[in-house]
N, C-alpha and C positions, 0 to 999 in steps of 0.2 A: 857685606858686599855680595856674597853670592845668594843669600836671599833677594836681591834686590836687583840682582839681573834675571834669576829664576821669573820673578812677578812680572819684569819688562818681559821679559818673555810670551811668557805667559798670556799679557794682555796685547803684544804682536799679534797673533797667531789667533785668539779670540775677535781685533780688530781685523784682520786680515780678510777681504772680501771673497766669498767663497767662490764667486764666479770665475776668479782669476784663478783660483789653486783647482777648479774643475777643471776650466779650458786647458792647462798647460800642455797635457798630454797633446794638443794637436799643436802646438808650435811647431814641432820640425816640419810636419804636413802643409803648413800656413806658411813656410818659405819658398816653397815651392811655387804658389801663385805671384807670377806676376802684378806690378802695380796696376795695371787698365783694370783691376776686373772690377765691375758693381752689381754683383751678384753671385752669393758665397753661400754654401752647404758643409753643414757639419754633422755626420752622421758618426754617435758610438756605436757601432755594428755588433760589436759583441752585447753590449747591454741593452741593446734593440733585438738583439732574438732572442735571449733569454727570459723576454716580456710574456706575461702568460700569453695574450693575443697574438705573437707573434710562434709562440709553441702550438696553440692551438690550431692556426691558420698555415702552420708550416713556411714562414716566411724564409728559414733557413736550406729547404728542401730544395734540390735543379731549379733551375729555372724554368726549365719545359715543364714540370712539374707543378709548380706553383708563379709562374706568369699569370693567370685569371686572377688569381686570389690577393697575390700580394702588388699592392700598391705600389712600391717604391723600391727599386734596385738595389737589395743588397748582398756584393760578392760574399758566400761563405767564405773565401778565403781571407778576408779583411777584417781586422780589429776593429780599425779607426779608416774612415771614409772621408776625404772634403773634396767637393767640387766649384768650380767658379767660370764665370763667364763674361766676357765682356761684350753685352747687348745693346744695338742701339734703338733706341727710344723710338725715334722717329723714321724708323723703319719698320713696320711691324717686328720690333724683336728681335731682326736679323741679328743671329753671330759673327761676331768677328770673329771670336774665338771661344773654344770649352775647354777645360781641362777636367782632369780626376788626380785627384793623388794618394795612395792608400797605401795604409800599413798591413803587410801580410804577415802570416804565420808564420810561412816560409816561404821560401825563392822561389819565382816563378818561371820558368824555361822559355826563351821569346819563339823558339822555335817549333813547341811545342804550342803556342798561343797562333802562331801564323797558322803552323799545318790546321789545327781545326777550325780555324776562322777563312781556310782560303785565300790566305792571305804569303808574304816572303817574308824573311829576315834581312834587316835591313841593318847595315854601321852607318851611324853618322853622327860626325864628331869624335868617333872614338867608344864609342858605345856603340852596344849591341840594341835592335831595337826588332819590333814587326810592326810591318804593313798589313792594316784589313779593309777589306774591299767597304766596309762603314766609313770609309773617308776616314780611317784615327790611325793615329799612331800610338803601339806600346811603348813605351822606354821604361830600363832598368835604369830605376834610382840608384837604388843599391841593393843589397842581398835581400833586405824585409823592406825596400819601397820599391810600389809599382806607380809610374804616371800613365796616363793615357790622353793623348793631344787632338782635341780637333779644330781646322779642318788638316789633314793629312797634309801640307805646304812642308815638303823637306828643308827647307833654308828656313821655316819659321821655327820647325821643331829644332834644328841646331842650334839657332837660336836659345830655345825655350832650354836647351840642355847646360848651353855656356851658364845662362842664367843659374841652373838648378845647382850647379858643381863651384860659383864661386859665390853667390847669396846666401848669408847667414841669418838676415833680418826678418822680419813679417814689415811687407811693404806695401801691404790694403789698406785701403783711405781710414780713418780715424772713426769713420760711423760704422763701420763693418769690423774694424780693432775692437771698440767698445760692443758691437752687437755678441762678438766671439764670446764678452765674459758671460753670456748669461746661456749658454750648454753647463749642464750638468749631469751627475747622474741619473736624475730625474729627467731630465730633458733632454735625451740622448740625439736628438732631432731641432736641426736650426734651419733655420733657412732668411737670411738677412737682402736687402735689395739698397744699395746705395742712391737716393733720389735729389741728391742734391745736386739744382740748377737745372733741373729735368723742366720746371714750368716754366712759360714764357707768360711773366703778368699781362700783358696786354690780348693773345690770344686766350687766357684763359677769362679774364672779363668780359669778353665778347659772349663766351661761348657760355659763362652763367647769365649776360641777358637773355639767350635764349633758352634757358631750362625753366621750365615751366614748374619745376619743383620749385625750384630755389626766388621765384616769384611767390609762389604759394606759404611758401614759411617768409616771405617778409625779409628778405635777408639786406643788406648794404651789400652792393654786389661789389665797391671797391673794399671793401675791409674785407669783404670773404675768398676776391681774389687775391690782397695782401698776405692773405695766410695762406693760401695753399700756396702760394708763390715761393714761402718760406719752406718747402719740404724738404724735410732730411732724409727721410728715410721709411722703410718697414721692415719688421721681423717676425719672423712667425715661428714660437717657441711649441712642440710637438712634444708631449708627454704619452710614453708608451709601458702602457700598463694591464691590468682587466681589459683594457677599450683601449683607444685614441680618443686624446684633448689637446686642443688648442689654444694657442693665445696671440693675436694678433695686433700688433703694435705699431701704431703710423705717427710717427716725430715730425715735429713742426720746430723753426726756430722761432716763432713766434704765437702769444697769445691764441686759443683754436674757439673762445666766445664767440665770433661772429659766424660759425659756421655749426656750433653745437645742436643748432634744431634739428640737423638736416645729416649730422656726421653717419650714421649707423647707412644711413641708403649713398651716400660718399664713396664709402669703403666697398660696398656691395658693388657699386657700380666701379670704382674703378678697377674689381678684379676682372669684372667681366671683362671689359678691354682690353687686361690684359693677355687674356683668353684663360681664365682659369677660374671659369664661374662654377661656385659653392654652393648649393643649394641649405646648406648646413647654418650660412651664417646667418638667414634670416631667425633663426630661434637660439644663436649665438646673445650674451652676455653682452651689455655695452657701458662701458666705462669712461669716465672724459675726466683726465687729467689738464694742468693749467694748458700742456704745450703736447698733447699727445691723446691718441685715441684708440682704446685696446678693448679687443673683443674677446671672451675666451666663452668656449662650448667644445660640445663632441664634434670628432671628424672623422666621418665615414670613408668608406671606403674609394668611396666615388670621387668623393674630395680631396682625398690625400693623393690618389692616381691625379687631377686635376690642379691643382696647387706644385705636385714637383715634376709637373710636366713641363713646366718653365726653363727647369734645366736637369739635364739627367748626365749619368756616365755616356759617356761619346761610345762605347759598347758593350753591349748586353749580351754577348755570344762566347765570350772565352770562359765565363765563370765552370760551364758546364760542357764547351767544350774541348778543355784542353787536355783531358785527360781521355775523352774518347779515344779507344784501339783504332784503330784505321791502317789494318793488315789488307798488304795489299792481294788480289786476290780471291779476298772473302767475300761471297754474298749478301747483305744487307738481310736478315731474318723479315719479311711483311709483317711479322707481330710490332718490332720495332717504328717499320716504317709507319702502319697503321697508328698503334700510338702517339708519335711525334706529329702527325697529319692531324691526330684528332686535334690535338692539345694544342696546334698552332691556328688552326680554325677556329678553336674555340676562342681563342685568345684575338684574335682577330675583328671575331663577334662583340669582343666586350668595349673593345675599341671604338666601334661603330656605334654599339647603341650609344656609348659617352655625348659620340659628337650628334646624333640622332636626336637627344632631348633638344638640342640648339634651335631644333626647326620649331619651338616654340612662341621664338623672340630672335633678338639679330644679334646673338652672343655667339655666334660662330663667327668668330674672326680670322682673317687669312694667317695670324699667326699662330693659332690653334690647331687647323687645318695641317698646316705644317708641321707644326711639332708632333702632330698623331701619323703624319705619314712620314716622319722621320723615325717613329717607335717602331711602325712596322716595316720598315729598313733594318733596325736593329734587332728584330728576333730571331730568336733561334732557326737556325734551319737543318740543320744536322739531320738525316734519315726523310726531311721533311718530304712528299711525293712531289716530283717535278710540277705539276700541273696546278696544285694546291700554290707550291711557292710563282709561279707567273701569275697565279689569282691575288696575290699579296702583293706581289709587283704592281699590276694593273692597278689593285687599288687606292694605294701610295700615289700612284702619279694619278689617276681620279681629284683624290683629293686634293695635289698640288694645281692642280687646273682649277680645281674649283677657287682656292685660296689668291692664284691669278687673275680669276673675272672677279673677284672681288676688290681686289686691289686696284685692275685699270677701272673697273667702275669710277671708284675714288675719284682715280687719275683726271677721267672724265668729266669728272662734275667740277672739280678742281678749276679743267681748260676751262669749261664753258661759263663761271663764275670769275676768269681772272679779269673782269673789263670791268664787273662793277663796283663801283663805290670807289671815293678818291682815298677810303683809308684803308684800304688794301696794302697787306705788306707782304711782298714773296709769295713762293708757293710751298706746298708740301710734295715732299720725296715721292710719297705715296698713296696721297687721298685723304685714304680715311685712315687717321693718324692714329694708333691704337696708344699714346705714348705709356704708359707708366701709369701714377695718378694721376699727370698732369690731363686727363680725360674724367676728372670728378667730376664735370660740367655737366654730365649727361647726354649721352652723344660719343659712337665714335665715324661721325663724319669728316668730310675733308676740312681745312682750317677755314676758320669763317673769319674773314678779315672788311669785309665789304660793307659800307655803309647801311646804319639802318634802315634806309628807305628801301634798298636791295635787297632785305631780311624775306621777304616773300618769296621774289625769284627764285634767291639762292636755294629756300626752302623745295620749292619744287622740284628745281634739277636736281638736288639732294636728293630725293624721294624715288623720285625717276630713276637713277643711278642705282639706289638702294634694293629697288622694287627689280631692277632689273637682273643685279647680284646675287638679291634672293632666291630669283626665279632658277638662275643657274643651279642655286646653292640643291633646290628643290628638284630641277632634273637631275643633279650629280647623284644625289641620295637614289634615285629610281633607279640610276641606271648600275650603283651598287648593288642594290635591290633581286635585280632581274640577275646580274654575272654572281651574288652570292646564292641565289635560290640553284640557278646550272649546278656551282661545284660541289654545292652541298649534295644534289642529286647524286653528282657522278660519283663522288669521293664513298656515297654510302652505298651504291650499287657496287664499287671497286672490293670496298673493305667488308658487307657485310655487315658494318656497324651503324648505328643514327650518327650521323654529323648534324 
């Protein structure tokens, strides 16, 4: 008998799916998110800088420190990292909400996280919490968890806390339950997107008669819009090792035959709208499973800064500086100030050139735009020189302006197309619809709903609109251009050093 529960045993444990005994460790973190979210990050923090590349590259080093180099936000103070967001599609991306929830080493002082972020301490609910001028909120979990909320809505984060103190369950949809088994230690880096009901079949048949790829491969444009219709989801599995590798996985509930000629530029394209264009995946690995299509190659640096710009920690400022002295009194040393000025310019710089390649092609999307002037909202500013951080300001709201004419553009071509064709249905929120995948069509213009004999027209106001957005897009860039060359001057005539 006990030989023969030893064997049961045995063959448990051998049966037992290793994804589920990797993932466990972030269950208490996974209770924490709310059910809306469809869009989840699982970072092992500690076995992510322990990676040679991340030794080598200094990923575990200040922030001010290594902001240019390192891709993707990770607090030293955190174990175990997960973030999530509740994005809407048909918004360019707009947040409803982000959160962070991370396991620390140790207890984090909220008051000590306000004072360096410029920020108050804040009770609500009965917990202790800080306010930062980044629109977030800190909350103590408890002793080893830290949350961070955005946007800063004090009645959402009481909310969000009743939730945290009497939720025991993991209550994210079933495609992002099952995306969680597949971190490991191997794959200390997830990044899962919930797509289901995101495509509307009838706008996305429209929108493959007018792709002129998807004419070119011969495709059934009802069966090719049947399956993307069918989408579940993506995942993108991150192994961090010598290098960074990827593996990119897009779920279908149904058969993906009718659309295989054409999958690999699919995928391509629908990152770019959703502003997180790869330049990597064209020499990426392509795989076509019955119901699914997975890419795996290296991810450079540029890509993995572009890929989890989708969603990051709501802020980037207390890692490094909550333990800054700030005696009051004391002078600021200009070695210091010098320093934090360079390395915030520089980091600035690297921003810019990202979105700088865009003026290639029209993959600068207003939700792009956004999210890089939301990063530069979130950098360090500590010691930073006043006149450098209003240059950082200025530039943020630049590129919110520019992300604006791009979107009434849309808006515009939108009105001026709403008369024709009697198979018109609705409008869009925003134009040019960046949604998710449901933009595999090619194209992220406004919705084309309008009869075919309309299809010229609408093409030209399109174009018109487009041409017009770009044109902004193309002065915004100069006039960054002309105010980075000024600070650059000043900053290095101040300091004595090349900025």
């Amino acid at each position: 008998m006990i030989l023969r529960r030893t064997l049961l045993l045995a063959i448990l444990l051998v049966a037992w799916p290793s994804g589920l005994a990797e993932a466990a460790p972030f269950d208490q973190l996974l209770t924490r998110v709310p059910a809306g979210a469809n869009v989840l990050v699982l970072i092992d923090v500690e076995t992510t800088l322990a990676a040679p590349i991340a030794q080598e590259k200094g990923w575990g080093k200040q922030l001010e420190l290594s902001y240019v180099e390192r891709p993707i936000f990770l607090p030293p103070e955190s174990t175990k990292l997960v973030m999530a967001a509740s994005l809407r599609s048909g918004d360019n991306f707009s947040r409803l909400w982000e959160m962070a929830a991370m396991e620390v080493a140790e207890s984090m002082s909220m008051r000590s996280i306000a004072r360096s972020e410029g920020g108050y301490v804040d009770e609500i609910n009965g917990v202790t919490t800080a306010w930062t001028p980044s629109d977030a909120y800190f909350v103590s979990l408890s002793d080893r968890e830290l949350g961070v909320m955005f946007p800063a809505e004090r009645q959402f984060v009481s909310r969000w806390i009743d939730f945290t103190q009497n939720n025991h369950q993991i209550l994210i949809s079933d495609y992002l339950k099952a995306s969680v088994q597949l971190a490991n230690t191997k794959v200390p880096i997830l990044l899962a997107i919930d797509l289901k009901d995101v495509v509307q079949p009838h706008e996305m048949e429209q929108r493959l008669q007018e792709s002129p790829e998807v004419k070119q491969a011969g495709l059934s444009i009802p069966e090719a819009a049947a399956v993307l219709a069918s989408l579940r989801g993506a995942v993108l599995r991150v192994a961090v090792g010598k290098d960074v590798q990827g593996q990119l996985r897009i779920d279908f509930d149904k058969p993906i035959s009718a659309i295989q000629g054409i999958a690999k530029e699919l995928v391509i394209n629908a990152l770019d709208n959703l502003g997180a264009h790869v330049e990597d995946l064209a020499d990426w690995k392509l795989e076509l499973e019955e119901k699914a299509i997975t890419m795996r190659g290296p991810l450079s640096t540029d890509g993995q800064r572009r890929v989890f710009s989708v969603i990051e920690i709501p802020s980037t400022k207390f890692s490094t500086l909550k333990d800054a002295k700030q005696e009051g009194g004391e002078e600021t040393p200009e070695s210091l100030i010098r320093e934090a000025s360079l390395t915030y310019y520089r980091a600035t710089d690297v921003l810019i050139a990202d979105l700088r390649r865009d003026l290639r092609g029209n993959k600068a999307s207003s939700a792009v735009m956004e999210r890089y002037a939301r990063k530069i909202d979130r950098m360090p500013i500590l010691h930073v020189d006043p006149d450098l951080l209003d240059y950082g300001s200025q530039l943020a709201q630049t590129l919110r302006e520019m992300a604006l004419a791009k979107r009434e553009g849309g808006i515009q071509a939108g009105t001026q197309t709403a008369g024709m064709g009697a198979g018109r249905y609705g409008g869009s929120y925003s134009g040019y619809n960046d949604g998710y995948l449901g933009t595999l069509a090619y194209g992220s213009g406004d919705r084309l709903y309008a009869a075919k004999e309309s299809a010229a027209d609408r093409s030209a106001i399109k174009a018109n609109a487009m041409a017009a957005s770009s044109q902004m897009r193309v002065e915004g860039f100069k006039l960054i251009d002309d105010h980075n060359a000024a600070i650059r001057r000043q900053m290095t005539e101040k300091y004595g050093v090349e900025f």
